[in-house]
C-alpha positions as semicolon CSV with decimal commas, in nm:
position;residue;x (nm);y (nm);z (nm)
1;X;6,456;3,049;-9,422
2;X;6,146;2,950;-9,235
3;X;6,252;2,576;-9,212
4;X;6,584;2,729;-9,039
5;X;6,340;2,958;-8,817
6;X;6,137;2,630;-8,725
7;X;6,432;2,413;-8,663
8;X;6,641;2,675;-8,392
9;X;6,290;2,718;-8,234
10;X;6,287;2,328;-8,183
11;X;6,559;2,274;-8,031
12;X;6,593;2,595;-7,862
13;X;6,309;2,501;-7,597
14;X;6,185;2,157;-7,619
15;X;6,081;2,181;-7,251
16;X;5,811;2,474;-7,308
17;X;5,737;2,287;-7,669
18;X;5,681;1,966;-7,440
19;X;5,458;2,134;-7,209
20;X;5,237;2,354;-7,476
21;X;5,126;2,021;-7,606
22;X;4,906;1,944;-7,308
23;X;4,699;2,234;-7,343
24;X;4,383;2,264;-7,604
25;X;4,162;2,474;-7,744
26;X;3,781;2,390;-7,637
27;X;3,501;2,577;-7,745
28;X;3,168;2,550;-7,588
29;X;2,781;2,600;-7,733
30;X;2,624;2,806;-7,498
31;X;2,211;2,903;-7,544
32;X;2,098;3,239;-7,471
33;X;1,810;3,199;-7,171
34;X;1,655;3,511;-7,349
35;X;1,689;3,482;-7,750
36;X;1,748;3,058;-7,752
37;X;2,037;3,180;-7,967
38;X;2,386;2,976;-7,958
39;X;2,718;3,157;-7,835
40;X;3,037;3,000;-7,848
41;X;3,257;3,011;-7,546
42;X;3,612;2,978;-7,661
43;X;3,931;2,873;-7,380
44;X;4,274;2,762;-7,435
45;X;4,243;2,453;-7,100
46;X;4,523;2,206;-6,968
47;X;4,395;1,842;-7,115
48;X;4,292;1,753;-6,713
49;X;4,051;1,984;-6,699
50;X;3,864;1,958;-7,007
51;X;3,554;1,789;-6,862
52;X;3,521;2,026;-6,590
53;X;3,518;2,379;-6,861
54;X;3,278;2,163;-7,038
55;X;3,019;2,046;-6,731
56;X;3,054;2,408;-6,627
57;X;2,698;2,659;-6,683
C-alpha cells in the first residue's frame, strides 16, 4: 500500500513536488560569546539564499 500512497502523491502535485526541491535544510555552528560552547542553528532556506543564512551573525 505505501508504494500506491507514494505513486498518487506523485502525480497528484508534481508542481509543489517540483518546487520543494529547491529548498534545503542548513544548519549553522554558532559559538556562545559567554561559554565558547557550539549551538546549532537549524533553517529550512530556498537554494539562492544559502550563502546569505550562512554569512549571517
Amino acid at each position: 500500500m505505501a508504494k500506491a500512497a507514494k505513486t498518487a502523491i506523485k502525480t497528484k502535485d508534481q508542481k509543489a513536488a517540483a518546487e520543494a526541491k529547491n529548498y534545503s535544510k542548513v544548519i549553522k555552528a554558532v559559538r556562545s560569546p559567554k561559554t565558547g560552547a557550539y549551538t546549532f542553528k537549524e533553517a529550512i532556506v530556498h537554494k539562492e539564499k544559502i550563502k546569505d543564512f550562512l554569512a549571517e551573525k
